[in-house]
N, C-alpha and C positions, 0 to 999 in steps of 0.2 A: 418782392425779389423772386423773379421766376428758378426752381430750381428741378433737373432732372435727374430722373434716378432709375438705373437700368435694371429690369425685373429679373435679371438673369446672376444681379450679383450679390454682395452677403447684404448690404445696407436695407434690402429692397425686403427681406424678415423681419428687420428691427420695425421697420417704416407699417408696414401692411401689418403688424400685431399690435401698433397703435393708434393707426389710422386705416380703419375698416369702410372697404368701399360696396358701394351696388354695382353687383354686374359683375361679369369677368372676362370683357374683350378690354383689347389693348388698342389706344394708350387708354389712360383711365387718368383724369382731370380731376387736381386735389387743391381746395382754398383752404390754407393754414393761416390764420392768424397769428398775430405778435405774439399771442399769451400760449400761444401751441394749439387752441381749440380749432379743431376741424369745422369750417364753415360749408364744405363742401366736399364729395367723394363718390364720382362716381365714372365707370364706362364709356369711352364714345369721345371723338376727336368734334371740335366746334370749327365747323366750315365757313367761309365767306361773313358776313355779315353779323353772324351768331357770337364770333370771336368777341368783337368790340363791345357786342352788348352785355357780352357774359363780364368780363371786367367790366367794367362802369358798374353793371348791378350789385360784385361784391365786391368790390371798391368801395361802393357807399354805405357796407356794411361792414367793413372792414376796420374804422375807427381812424382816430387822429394819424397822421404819418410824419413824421420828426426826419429830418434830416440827421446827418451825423453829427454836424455841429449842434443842431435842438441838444441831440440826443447826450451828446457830452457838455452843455450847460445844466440842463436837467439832471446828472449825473452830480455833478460839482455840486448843484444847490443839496440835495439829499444828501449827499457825504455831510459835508459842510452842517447842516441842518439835525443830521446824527450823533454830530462831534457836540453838537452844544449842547444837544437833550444831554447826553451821554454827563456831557459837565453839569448840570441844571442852569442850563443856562436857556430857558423858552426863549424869551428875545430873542437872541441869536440868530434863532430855528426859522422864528415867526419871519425874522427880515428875509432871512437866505431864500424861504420860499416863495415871500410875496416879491420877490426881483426878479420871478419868474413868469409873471404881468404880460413882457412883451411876447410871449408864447403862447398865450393863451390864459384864461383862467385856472388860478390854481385849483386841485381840489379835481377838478373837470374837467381834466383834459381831454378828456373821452378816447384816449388810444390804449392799444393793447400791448402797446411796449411797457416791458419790466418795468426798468426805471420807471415811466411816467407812470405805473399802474402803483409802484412806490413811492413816488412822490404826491401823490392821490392821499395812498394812503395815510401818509404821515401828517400830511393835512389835517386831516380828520380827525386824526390822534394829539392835533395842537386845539382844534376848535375843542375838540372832547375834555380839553385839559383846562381850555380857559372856562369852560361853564361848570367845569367843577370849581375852579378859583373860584366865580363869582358867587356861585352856590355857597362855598364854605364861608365868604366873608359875611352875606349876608344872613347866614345861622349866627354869626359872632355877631354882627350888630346889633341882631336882634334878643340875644344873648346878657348876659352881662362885662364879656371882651370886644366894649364900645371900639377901643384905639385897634385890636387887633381886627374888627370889620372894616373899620374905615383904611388901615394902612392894606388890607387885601384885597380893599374896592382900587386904592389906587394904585398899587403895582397889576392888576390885573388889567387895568387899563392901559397901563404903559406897554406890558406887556405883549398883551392881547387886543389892543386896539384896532390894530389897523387888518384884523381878519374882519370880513365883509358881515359873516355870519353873525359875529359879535359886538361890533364894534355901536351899534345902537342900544341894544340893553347894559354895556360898558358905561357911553355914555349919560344915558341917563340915570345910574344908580349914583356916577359921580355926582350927579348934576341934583340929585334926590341930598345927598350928603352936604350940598353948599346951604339945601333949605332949613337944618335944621340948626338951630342957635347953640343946640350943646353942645353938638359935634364941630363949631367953630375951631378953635384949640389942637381936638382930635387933627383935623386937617392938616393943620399947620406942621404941627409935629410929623404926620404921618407922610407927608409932602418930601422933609426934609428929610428923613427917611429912606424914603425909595430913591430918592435924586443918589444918597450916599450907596444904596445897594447898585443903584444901577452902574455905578462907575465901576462895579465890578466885572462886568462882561467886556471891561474895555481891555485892550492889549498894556500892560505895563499902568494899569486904571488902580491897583491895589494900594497907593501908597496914598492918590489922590480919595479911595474911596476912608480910608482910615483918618484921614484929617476930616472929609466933611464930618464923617462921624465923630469926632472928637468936639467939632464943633454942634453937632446936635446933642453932647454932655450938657455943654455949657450954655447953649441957649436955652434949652429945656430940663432943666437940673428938678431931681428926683421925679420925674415923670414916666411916663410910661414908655415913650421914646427915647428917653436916655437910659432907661434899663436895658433897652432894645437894643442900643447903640454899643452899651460897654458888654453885652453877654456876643456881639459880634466880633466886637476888639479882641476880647479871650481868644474868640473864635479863630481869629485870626495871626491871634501868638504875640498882639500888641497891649502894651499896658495900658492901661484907665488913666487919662490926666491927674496930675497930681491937685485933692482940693475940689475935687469934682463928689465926692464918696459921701458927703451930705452926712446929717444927721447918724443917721443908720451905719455910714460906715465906719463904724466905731472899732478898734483894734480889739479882738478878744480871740478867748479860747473855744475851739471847735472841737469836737467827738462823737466819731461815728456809736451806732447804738449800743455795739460792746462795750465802748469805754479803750480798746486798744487803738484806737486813732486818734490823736490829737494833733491839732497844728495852731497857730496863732495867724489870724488871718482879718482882713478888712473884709464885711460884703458889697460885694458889686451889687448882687440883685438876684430875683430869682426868675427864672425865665423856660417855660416847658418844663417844672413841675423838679428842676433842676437848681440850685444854688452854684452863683461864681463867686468864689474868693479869694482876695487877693493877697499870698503872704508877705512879707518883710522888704524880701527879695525884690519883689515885684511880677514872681510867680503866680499864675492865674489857674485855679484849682477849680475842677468841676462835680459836685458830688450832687447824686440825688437828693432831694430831701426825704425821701423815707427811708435812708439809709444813716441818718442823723441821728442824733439822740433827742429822747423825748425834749428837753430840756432847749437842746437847740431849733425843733420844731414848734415849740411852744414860743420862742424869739422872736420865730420868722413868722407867726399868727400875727401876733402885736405888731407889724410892719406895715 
């Protein structure tokens, strides 16, 4: 966008203490880039022939150029894409961005407009996130939180699939996870799982994602996805199926390690180093377990 600016008025201070040229005849010929960086500055009017060639050459050095409609689609995806990180919600992010395909490659747009130089970057900051996913799953499978690597191999595929960067080591560590015979089960479980988490990014998806969970209670009873399941349900202010509480969830007496807290409560399970249980009511109570009493730490051993 050509723009002039008369050396005689106040803008032409601001302009020339930012943008330092060679020379001191007039006019003086300045290439700004989208991102503000000066590509050029200096002295001397470009005559006959000299004009054309001088644009083309930083033209071509100028980067991607986005129309106004690019540039308020690319706008839309990065809002959009912010709102879900902001929820945790990567999916979301991951779609908003890759619908940006028919513009070019995400990631790379190679222009110096804001936005795109934003939506670049958030890219980056998705790819950054899913290889930390697949990193941390496979410290836990390799670990002894088998169900918690495999169910983080498979949301990070769902997730994170369809970035280009990832989407080959995605999947074949899924594809590593079908060869072995123990993690069969793991699978199963950790499948039904993510199918339940995922209904949560959906609009008005909360009541569907609560029932598939209820139903990974009860296909998968005392497991390690049904403890997954019911420490979600808490999570989400919905009660544990009635008959689902297994062996373990036996009605007793709870106290914190004073002895001045007591309540009478079912356990859910315990989950990130945390105990759910559930009172009378059908209130769903969250307490550390190192905040328990030896007596009741010594329970949840035996579990």
């Amino acid at each position: 966008m050509p723009l002039k600016i008369d050396t005689d008025g106040d803008n032409w201070q601001a302009w020339s203490r930012k943008y330092r040229h060679e020379g001191s005849a007039i006019p003086i010929l300045y290439v700004v880039r989208a991102n503000g960086d000066m590509a050029y500055g200096k002295s001397g009017s470009k005559q006959g022939d000299e004009l054309p060639k001088f644009l083309a050459e930083h033209l071509a050095t100028a980067g991607r150029i986005f129309n106004d409609a690019q540039l308020a689609a690319i706008q839309g995806a990065v809002t959009d894409a912010n709102k879900a990180l902001a929820e945790g919600d990567a999916g979301t992010a991951v779609k908003r961005l890759e619908g940006l395909k028919k513009l070019g490659e995400p990631g790379k747009f190679g222009s110096f407009a804001t936005v795109a130089l934003e939506a670049d970057s958030l890219y980056a900051k998705l790819v950054e996130q899913g290889q930390g996913a697949l990193k941390a799953a496979q410290e836990q499978l390799a670990g002894n939180d088998k169900f918690a690597g495999v169910l983080g191999i498979v949301s990070a595929n769902r997730i994170y699939g369809k970035l280009p960067e990832l989407r080959k080591d995605l999947v074949s560590a899924e594809r590593d996870l079908s060869k072995d015979a123990e993690l069969k089960e793991h699978i199963k479980q950790a499948e039904a799982v993510d199918r339940a988490l995922a209904l949560l990014s959906l609009k008005n998806g909360k009541k569907s994602a609560m029932s598939a969970l209820e139903t990974v209670i009860t296909r998968f009873p005392n497991s390690p996805a049904a403890e997954l399941a019911k420490a979600k349900l808490a999570e989400l202010g919905a009660a544990v199926p009635a008959g689902t509480d297994g062996p373990q969830g036996e009605l007793r007496t709870w106290s914190d390690a004073t002895g001045k807290f007591q309540i009478e409560a079912n356990l859910i399970g315990v989950v990130d180093g945390k105990v759910q249980l559930k009172k009378k009511s059908g209130e769903i109570v969250t307490v550390p377990v190192d905040k328990l009493s030896k007596e009741d730490q010594e329970f949840l051993a035996k579990k």
